[in-house]
C-alpha positions as CSV (number, residue, x, y, z in Angstrom):
1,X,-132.9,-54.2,-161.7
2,X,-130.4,-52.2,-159.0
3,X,-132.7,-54.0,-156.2
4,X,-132.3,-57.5,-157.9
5,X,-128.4,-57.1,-158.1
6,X,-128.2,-55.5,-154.7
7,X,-130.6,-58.3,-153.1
8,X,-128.4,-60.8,-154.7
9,X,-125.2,-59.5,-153.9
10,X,-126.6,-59.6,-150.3
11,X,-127.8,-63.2,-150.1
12,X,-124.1,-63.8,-151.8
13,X,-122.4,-62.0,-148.8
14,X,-124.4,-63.9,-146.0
15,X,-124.4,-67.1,-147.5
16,X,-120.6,-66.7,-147.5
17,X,-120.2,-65.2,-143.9
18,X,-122.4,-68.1,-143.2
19,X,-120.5,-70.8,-144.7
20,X,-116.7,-69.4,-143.5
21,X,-118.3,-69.1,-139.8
22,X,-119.6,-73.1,-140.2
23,X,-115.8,-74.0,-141.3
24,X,-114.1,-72.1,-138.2
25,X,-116.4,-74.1,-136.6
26,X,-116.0,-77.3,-138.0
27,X,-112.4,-77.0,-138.0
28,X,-112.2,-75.9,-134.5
29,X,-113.7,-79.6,-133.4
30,X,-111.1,-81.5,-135.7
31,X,-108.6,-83.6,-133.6
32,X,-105.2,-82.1,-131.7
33,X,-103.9,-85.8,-132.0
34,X,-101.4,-85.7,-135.2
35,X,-103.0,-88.4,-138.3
36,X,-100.2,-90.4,-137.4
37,X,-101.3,-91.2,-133.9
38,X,-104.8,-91.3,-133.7
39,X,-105.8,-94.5,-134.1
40,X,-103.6,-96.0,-131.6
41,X,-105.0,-93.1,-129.3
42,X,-108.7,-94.2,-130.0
43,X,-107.3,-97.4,-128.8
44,X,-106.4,-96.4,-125.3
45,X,-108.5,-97.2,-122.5
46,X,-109.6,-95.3,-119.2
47,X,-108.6,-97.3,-116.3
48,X,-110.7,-95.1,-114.2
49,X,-114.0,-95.8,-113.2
50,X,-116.0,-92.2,-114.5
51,X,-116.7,-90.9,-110.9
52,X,-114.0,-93.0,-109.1
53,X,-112.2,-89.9,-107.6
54,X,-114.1,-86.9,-108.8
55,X,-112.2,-84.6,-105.8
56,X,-109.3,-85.7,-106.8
57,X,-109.5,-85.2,-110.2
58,X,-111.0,-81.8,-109.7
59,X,-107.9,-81.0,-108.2
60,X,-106.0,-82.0,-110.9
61,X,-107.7,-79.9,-112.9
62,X,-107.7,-77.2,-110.9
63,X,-104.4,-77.3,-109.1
64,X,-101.1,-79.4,-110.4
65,X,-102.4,-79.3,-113.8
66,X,-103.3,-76.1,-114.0
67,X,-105.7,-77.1,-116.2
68,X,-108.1,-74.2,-115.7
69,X,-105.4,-71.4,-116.7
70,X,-106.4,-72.2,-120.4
71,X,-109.4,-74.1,-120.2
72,X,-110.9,-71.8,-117.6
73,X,-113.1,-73.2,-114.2
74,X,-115.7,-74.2,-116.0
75,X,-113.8,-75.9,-119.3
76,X,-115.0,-73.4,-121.8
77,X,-111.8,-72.5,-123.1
78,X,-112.0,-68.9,-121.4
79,X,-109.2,-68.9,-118.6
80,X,-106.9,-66.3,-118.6
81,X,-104.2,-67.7,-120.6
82,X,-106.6,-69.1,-122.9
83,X,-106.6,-65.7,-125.1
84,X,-103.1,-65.5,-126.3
85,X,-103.9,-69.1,-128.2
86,X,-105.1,-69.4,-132.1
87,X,-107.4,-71.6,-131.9
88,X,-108.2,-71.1,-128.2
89,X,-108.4,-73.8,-126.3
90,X,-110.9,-76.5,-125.8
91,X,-114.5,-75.9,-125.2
92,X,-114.7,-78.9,-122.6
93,X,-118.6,-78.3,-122.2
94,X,-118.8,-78.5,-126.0
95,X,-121.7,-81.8,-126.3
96,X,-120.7,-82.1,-129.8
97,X,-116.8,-82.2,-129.3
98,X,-117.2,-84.9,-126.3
99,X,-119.2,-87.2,-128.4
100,X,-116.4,-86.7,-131.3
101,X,-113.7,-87.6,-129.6
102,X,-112.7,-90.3,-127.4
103,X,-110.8,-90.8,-123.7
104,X,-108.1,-91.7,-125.4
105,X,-107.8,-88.9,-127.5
106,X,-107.8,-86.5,-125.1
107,X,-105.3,-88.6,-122.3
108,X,-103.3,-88.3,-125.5
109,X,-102.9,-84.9,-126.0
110,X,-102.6,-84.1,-122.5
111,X,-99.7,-86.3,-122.3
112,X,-97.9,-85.7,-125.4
113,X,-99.7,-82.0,-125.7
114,X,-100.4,-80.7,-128.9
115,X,-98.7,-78.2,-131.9
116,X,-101.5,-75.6,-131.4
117,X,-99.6,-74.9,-127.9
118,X,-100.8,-77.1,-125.1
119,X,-97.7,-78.5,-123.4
120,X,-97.5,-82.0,-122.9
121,X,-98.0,-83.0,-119.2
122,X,-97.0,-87.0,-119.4
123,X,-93.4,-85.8,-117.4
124,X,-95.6,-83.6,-115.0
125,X,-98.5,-85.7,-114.5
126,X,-98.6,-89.3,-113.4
127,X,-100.8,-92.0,-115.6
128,X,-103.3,-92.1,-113.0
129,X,-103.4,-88.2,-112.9
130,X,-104.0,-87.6,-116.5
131,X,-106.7,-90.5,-116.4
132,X,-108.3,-88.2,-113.6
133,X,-108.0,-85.3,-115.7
134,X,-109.9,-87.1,-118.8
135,X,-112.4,-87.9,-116.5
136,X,-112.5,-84.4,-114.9
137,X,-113.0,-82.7,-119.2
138,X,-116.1,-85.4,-119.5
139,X,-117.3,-84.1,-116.1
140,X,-117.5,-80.6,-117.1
141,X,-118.9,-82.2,-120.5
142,X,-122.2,-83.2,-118.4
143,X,-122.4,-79.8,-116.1
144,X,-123.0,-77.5,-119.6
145,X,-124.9,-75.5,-116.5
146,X,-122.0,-73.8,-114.9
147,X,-122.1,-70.4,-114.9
148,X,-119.4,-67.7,-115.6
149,X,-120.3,-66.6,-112.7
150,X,-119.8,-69.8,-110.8
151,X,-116.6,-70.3,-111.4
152,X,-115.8,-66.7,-111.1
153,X,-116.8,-67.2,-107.7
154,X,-114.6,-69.5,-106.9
155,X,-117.0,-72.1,-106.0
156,X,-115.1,-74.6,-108.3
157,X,-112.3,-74.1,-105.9
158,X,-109.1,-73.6,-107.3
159,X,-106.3,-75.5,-105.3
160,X,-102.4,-74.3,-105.4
């Protein structure tokens, strides 16, 4: 009888840690784009042709936007500032999360940033620069392959 409770009491525990670990999760792919705004932010279109201007949006990314000091090189969400944010940033090499959400949404958020601490870049970056940037996140969306070590490297090259 002990075993039967103690069995039980186990699948409880793991079925719990199980279930709280697929809400973080979850939650952590909801939208940064307030209710309020979303649809009109689905609604916004990328004037960019995807890989128009992949060098220049890399250095977007990597240099005036400073992108990768949250996001990290290689848009997982690990850079160096990343840390000190709850929930960290963006997973940009996240398949589900780039199939969520659209161009819009994220152009959005990088312009008008977002209340879990991204700042908004719309006075910093042009239009056209932020467009570069979107298309920069679904880059690094398609290169899931790039290692740690890559980008430590500094074969994404950083610009200043």
């Amino acid at each position: 009888m002990k075993d039967l409770k103690a069995s039980t009491l186990l699948v409880l525990l793991i079925n719990t840690v199980l279930l709280c670990g697929a809400a973080l999760a979850a939650e952590d792919l909801s939208p940064r784009v307030p209710a309020d705004k979303i649809a009109a932010a689905k609604e916004l279109r990328n004037p960019i042709a995807a890989g128009d201007s992949m060098q220049e949006a890399k250095k977007i990314f990597t240099g005036k936007g400073r992108c990768y000091t949250c996001h990290g090189l290689s848009g997982r969400g690990d850079g160096p500032a990343g840390s000190s944010f709850n929930p960290r940033p963006r997973d940009f090499t996240d398949a589900q999360w780039q199939r969520m959400r659209t161009d819009g949404e994220i152009f959005w958020a990088i312009s008008e940033g977002t209340e879990y601490g991204m700042i908004p870049f719309g006075g910093i970056l042009s239009e056209k620069e932020r467009w570069l940037a979107v298309d920069y996140i679904r880059e690094l969306g398609k290169n899931r392959d790039i290692s740690h070590e890559t980008a430590a490297s500094g074969e994404l090259g950083v610009t200043k």
